[in-house]
N, CA, C and O of each residue as an XYZ file, in Angstrom:
712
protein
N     102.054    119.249     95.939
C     102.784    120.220     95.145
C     104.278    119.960     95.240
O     105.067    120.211     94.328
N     104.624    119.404     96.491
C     106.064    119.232     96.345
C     106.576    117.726     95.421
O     107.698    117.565     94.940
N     105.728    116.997     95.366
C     105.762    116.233     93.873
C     105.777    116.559     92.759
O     106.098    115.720     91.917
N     105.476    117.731     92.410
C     105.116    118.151     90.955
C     106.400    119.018     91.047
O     107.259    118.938     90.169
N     106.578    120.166     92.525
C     108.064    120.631     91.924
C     109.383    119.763     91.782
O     110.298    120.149     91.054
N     109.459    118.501     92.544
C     110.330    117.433     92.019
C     110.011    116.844     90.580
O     110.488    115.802     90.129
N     109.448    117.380     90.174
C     109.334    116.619     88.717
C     108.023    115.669     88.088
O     107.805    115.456     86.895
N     107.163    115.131     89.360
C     106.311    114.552     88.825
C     104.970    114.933     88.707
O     104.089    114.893     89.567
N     104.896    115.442     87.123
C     104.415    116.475     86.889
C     102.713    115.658     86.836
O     101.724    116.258     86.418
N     102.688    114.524     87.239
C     101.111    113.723     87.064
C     100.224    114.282     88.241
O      99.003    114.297     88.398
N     101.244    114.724     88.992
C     100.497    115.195     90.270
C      99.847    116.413     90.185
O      99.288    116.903     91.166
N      99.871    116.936     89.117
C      99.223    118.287     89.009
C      98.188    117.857     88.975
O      97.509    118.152     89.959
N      97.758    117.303     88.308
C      96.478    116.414     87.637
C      95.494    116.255     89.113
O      94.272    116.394     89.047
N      95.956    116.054     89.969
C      95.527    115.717     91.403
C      95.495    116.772     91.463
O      94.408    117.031     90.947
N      96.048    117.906     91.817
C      95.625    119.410     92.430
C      94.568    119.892     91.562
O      93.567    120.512     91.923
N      94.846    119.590     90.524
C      93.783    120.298     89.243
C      92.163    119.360     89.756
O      91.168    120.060     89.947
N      92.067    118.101     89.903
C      90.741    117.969     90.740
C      89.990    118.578     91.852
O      88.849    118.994     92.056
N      91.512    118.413     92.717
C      90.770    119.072     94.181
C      90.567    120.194     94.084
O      89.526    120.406     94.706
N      91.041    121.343     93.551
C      91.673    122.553     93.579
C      90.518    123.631     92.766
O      89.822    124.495     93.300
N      90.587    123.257     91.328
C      89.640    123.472     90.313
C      88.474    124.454     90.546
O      88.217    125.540     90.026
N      87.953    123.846     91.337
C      86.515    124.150     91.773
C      86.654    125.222     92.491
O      86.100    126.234     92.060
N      87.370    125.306     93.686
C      87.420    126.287     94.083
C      88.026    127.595     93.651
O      87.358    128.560     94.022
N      88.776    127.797     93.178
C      89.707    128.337     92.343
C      88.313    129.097     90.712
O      88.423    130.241     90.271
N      87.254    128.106     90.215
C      86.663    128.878     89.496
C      85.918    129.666     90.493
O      86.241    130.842     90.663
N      84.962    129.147     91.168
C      84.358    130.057     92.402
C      85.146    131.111     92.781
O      84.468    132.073     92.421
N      86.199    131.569     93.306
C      86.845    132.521     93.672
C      87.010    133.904     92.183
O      86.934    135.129     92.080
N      87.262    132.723     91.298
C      87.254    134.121     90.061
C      85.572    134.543     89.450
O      85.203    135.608     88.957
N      84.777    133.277     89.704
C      83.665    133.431     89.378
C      82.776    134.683     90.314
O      81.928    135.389     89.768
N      83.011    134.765     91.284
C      82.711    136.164     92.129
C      83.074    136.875     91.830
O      82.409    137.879     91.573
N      84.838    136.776     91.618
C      85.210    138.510     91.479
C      84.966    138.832     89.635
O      84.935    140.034     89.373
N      84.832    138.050     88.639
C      84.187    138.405     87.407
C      82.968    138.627     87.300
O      82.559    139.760     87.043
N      82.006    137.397     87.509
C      80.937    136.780     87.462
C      80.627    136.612     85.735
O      79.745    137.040     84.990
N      81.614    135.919     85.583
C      82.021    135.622     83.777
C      82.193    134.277     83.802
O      82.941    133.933     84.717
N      81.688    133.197     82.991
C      81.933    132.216     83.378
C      83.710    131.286     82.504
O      84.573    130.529     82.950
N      83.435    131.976     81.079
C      84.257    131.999     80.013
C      85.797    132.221     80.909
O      86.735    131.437     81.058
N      85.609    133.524     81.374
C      87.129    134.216     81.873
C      87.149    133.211     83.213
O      88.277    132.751     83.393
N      86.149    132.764     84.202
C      86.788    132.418     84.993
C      87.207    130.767     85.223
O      87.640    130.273     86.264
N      86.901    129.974     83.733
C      87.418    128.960     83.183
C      88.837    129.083     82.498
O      89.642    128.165     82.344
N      88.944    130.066     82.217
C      90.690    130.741     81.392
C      91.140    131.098     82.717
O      92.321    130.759     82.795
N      90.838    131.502     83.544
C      91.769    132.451     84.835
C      92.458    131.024     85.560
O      93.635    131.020     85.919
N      91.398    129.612     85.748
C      91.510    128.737     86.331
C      93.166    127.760     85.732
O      94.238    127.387     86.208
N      92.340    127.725     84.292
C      93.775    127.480     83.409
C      94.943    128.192     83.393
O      96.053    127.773     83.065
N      94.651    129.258     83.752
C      96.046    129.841     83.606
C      96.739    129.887     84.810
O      97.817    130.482     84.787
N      96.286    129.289     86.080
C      96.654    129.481     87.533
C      97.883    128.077     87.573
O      99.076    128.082     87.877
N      96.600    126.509     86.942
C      97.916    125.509     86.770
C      98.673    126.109     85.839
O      99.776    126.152     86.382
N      98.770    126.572     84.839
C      99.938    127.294     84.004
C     101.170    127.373     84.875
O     102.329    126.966     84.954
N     100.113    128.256     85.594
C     101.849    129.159     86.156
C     101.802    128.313     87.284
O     102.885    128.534     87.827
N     101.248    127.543     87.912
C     101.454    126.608     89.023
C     102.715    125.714     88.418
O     103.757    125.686     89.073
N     102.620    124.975     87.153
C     103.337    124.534     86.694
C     104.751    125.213     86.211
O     105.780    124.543     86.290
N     104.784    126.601     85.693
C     106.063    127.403     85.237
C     106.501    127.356     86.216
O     107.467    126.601     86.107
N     106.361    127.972     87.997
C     106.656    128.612     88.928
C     106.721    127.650     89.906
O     106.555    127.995     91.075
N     107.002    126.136     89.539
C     106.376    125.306     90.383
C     107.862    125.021     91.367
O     107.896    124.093     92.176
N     109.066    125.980     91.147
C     110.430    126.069     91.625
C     109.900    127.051     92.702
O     110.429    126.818     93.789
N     108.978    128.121     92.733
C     109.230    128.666     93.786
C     108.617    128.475     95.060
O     108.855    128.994     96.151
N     107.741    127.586     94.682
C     106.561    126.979     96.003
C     107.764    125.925     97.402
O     108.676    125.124     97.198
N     107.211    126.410     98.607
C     108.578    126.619     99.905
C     107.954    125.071     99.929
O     108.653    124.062     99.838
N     106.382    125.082    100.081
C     106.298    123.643    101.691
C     105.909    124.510    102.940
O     105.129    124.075    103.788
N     106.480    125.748    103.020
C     106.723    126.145    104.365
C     105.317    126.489    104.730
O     104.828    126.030    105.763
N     104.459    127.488    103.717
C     103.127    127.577    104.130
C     101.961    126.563    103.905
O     102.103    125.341    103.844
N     100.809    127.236    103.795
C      99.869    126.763    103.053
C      99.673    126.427    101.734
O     100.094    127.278    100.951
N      99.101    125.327    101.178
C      99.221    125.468     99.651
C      98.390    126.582     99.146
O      98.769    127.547     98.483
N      97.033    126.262     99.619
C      96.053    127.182     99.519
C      96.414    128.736     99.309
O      95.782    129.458     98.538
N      97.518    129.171    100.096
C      97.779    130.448    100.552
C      98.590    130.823     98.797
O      98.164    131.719     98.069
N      99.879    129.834     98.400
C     100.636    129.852     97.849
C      99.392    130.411     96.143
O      99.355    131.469     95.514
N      98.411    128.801     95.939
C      97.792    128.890     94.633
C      96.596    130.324     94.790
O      96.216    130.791     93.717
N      96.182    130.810     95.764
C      95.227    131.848     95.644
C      96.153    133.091     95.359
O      95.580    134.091     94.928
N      97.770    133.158     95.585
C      98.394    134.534     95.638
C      98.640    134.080     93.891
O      98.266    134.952     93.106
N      98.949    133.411     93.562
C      99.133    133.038     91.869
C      97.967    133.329     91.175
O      97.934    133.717     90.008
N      96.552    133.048     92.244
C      94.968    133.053     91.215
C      94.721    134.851     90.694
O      94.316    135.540     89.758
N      95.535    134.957     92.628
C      94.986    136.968     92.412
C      95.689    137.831     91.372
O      95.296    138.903     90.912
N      97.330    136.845     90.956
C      97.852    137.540     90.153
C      98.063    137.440     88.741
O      98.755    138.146     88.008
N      97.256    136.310     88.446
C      96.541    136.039     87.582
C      95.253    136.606     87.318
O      94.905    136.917     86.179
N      94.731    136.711     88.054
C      93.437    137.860     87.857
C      93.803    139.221     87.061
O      93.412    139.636     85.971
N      95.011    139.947     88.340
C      94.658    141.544     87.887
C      95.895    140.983     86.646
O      96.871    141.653     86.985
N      96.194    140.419     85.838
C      97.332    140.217     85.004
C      95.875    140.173     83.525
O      95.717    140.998     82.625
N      95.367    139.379     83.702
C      93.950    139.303     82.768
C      93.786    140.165     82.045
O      93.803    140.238     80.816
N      93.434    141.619     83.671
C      92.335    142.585     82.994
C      93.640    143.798     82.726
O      93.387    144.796     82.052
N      94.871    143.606     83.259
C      95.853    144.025     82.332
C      96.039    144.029     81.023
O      96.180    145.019     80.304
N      96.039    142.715     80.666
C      96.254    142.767     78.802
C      95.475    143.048     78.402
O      95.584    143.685     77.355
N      94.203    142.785     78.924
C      92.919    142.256     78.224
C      91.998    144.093     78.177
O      90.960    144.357     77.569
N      92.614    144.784     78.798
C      92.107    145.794     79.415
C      90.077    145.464     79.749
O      89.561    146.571     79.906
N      89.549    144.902     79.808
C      87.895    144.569     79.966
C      87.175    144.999     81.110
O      86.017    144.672     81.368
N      88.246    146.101     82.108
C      86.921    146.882     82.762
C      86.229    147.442     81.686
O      85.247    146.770     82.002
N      85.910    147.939     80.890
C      84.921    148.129     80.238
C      83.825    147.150     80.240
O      82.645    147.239     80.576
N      84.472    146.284     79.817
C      83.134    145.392     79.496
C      82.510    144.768     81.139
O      81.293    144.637     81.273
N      83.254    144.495     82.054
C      82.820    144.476     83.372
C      81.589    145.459     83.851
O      80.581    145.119     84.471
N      81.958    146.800     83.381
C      81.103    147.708     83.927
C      80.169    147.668     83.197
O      79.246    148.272     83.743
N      79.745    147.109     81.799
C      78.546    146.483     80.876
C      77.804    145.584     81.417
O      76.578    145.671     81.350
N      78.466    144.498     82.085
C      77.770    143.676     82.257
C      77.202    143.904     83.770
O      76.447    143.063     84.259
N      77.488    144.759     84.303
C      77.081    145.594     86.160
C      75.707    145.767     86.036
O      74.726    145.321     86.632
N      75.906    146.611     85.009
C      74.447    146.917     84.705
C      73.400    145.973     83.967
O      72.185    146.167     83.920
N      74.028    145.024     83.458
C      72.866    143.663     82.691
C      72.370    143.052     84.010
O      71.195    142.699     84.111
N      73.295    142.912     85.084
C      73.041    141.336     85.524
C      72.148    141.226     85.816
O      71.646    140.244     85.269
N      71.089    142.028     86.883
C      70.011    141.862     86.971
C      68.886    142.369     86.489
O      67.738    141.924     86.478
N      69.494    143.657     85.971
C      67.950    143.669     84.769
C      67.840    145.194     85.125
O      68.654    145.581     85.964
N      67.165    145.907     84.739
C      66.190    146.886     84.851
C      65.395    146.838     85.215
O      64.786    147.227     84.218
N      64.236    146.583     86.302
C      63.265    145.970     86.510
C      63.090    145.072     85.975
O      61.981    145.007     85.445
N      63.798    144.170     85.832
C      63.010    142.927     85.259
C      62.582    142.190     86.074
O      62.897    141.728     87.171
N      61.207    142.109     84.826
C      60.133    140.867     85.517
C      60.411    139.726     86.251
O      59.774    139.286     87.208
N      61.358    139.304     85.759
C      62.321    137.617     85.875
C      62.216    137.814     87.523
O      61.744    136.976     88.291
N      62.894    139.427     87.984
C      63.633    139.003     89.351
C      62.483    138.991     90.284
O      62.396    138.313     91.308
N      61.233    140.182     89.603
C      59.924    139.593     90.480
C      59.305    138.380     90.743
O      58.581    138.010     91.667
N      59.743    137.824     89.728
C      59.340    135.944     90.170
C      60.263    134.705     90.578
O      60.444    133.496     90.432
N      60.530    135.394     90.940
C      61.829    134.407     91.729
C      61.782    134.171     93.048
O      61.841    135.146     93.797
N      61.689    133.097     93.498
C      61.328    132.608     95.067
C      62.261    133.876     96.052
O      62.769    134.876     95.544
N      62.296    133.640     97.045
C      62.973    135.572     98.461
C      64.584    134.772     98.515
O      65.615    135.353     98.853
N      64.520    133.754     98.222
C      66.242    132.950     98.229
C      67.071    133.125     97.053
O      68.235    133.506     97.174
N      66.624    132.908     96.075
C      67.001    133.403     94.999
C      67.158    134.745     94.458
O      67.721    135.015     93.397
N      66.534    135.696     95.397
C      66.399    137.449     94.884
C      67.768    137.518     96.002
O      68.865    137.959     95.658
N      67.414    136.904     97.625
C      68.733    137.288     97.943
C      69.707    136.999     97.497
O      70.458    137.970     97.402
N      70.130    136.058     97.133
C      71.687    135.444     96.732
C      71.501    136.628     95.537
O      72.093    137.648     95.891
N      71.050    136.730     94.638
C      71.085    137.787     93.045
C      71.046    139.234     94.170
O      71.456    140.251     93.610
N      70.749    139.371     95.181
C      70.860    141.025     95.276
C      72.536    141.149     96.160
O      73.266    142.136     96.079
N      72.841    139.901     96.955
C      74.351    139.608     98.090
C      75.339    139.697     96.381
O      76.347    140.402     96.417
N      75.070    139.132     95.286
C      75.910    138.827     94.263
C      76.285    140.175     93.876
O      77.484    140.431     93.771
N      75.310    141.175     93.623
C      75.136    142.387     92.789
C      76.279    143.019     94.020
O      77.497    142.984     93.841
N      75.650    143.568     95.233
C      76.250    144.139     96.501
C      77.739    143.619     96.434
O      78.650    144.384     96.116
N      77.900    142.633     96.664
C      79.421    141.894     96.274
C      80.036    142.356     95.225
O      81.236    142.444     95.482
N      79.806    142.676     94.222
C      80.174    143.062     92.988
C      80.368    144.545     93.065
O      81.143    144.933     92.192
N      79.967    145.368     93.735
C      79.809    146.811     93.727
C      80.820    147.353     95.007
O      80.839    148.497     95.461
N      81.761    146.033     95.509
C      83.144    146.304     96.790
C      83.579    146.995     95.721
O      83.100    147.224     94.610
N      84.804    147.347     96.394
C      86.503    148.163     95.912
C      86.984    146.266     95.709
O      86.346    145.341     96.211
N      88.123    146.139     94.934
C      88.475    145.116     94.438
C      89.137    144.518     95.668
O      89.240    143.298     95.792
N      89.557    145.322     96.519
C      90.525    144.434     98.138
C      89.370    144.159     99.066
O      89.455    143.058     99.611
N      88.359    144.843     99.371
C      87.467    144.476    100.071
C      86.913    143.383     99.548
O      87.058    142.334    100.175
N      85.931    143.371     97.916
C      85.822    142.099     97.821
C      86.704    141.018     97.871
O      86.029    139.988     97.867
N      87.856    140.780     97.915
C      88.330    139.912     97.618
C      88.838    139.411     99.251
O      89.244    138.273     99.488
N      88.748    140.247    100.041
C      88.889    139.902    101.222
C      87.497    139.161    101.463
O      87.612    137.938    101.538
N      86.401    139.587    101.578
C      85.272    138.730    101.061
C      84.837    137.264    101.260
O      84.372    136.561    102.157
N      85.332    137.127     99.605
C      85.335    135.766     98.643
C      86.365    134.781     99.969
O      86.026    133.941    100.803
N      87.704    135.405     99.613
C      88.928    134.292    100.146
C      88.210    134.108    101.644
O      88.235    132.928    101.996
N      87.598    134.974    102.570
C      87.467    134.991    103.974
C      86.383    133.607    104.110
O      86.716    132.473    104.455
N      84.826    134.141    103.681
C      83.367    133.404    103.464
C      83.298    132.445    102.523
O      82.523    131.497    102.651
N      84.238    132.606    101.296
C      83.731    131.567    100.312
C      84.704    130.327    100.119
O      84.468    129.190     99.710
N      85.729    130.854    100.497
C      87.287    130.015    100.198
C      87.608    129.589    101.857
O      88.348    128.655    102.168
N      87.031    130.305    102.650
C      87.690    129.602    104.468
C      88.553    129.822    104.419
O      89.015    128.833    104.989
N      89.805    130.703    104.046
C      90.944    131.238    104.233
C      90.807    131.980    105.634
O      89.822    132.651    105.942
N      92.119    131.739    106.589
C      92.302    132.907    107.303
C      92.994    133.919    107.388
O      94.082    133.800    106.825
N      92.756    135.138    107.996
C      93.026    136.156    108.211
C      94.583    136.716    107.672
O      94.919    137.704    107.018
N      95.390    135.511    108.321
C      96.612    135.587    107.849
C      97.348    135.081    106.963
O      98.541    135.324    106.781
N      96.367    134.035    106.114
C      96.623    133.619    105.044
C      96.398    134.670    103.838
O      97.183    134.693    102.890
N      95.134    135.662    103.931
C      94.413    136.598    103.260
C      95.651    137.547    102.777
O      95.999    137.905    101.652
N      96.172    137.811    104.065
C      97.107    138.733    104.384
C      98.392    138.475    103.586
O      98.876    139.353    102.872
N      99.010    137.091    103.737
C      99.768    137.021    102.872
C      99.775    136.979    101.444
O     100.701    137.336    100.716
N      98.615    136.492    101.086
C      98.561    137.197     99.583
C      98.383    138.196     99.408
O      99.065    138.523     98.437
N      97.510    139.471     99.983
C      97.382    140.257     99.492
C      98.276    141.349     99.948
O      98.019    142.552     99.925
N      99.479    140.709    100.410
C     100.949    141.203    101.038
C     100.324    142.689    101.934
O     100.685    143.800    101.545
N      99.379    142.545    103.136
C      99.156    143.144    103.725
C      99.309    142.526    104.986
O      99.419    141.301    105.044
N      99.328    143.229    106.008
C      99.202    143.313    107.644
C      97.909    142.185    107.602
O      96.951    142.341    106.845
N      98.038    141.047    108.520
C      96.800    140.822    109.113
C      95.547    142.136    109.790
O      94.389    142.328    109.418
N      96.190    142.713    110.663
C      95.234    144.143    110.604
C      94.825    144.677    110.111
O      93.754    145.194    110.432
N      95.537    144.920    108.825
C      94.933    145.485    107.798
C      93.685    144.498    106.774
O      92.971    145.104    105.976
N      93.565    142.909    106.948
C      92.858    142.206    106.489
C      91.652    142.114    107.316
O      90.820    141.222    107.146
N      91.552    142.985    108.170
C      90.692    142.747    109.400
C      89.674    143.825    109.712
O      88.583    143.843    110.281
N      90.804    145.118    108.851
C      89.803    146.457    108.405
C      89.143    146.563    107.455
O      88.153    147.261    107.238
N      89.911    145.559    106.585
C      89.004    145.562    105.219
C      87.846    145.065    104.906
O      86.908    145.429    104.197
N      88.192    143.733    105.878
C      86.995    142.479    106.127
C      85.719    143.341    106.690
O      84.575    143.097    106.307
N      86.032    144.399    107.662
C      84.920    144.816    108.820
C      84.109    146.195    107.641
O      82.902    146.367    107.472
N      85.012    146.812    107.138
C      84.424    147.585    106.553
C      83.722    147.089    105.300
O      82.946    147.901    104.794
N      83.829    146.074    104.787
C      83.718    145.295    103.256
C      82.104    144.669    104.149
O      81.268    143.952    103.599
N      82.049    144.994    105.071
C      80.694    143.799    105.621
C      79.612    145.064    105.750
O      78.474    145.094    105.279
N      80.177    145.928    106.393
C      79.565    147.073    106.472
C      78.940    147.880    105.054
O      77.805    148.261    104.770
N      80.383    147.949    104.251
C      79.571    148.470    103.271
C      78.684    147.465    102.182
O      78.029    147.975    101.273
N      78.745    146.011    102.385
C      77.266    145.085    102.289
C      76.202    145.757    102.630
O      75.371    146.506    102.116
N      76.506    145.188    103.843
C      74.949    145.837    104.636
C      74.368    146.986    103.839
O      73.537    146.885    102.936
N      74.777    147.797    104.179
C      74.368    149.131    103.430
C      74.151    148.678    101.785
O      73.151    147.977    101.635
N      74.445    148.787    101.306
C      74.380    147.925     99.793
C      73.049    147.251     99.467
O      72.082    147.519     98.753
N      73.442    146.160    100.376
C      72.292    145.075    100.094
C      70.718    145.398    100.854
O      69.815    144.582    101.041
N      70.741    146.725    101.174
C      69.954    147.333    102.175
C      69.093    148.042    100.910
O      68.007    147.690    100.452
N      70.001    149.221    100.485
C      69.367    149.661     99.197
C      68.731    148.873     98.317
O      67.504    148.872     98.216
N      69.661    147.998     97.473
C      69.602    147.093     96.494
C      67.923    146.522     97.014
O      66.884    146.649     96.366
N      68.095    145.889     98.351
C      66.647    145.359     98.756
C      65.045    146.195     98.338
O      64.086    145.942     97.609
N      65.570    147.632     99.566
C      64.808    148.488     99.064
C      64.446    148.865     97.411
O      63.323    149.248     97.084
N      65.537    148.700     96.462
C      64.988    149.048     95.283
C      64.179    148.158     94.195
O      63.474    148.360     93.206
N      64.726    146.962     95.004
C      63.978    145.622     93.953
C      62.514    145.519     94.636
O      61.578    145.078     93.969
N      62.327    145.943     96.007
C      61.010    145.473     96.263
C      59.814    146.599     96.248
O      58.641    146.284     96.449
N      60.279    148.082     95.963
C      59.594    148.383     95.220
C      58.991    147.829     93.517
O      58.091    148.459     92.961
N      59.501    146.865     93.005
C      59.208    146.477     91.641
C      58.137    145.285     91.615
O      57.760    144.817     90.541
């Protein structure tokens, strides 16, 4: 990155490989849209590239492009206003009883019932989450993006696991009655 804020802008091209992937995964959880979290991804080098004056060196890169991804996120569903349609699709993802999820191998119902449970955090808990388990961020990296206290990334984390459990407890209970 400190190539690209000197000017050589080919090097993005290199972050945009390594980077990419993870970066859709992270929005792909907190949407579970695949459309938006191919636009969220694009719009992160965007502003990686506009903003590419304010990146230090001093931290993490990681730390730097996930505080740009998150604010790119809630910037999205700003214009875009689409909690609505979020809370449409809450209720599609897995169905109504559907048949589908009764035939689906016990690995596949879990990951679809951890996805649903995940989806049903407060937006800081999940996202403490994603960046913690899915991204390997630490504690105090978390923290600095989400311009909180490490302590405070640590209450969120503990309670965000807790209220899983519980979650994915129900959720269990209700699919296996079906």
């Amino acid at each position: 990155m400190m190539k690209v804020k000197e000017g050589d802008l080919d090097k993005l091209g290199l972050l945009f490989e390594r980077y990419n992937r993870p970066l859709y995964s992270f929005f792909y959880k907190k949407t579970f849209q695949t459309d938006v979290s191919e636009d969220l991804v694009q719009s992160v080098f965007e502003r990686m590239l506009k903003y590419r004056s304010t990146y230090s060196g001093s931290g993490a890169f990681t730390t730097w492009m996930f505080s740009i991804a998150r604010n790119a996120h809630i910037d999205h569903y700003r214009q875009n206003k689409k909690h609505n349609e979020k809370e449409e699709l809450d209720e599609d993802r897995m169905g109504d009883a559907s048949p589908e999820f009764g035939e689906m191998d016990e690995r596949t119902k879990r990951k679809k019932i951890l996805e649903k449970a995940l989806d049903q955090l407060d937006e800081d808990k999940k996202e403490v989450v994603i960046l913690s388990r899915y991204e390997g961020l630490k504690y105090a990296e978390i923290a600095e993006i989400q311009g909180v206290t490490e302590s405070a990334v640590k209450v969120r984390f503990f309670r965000a696991m807790k209220d899983l459990k519980n979650i994915v407890h129900t959720l269990s209970e209700e699919y296996s009655d079906e």
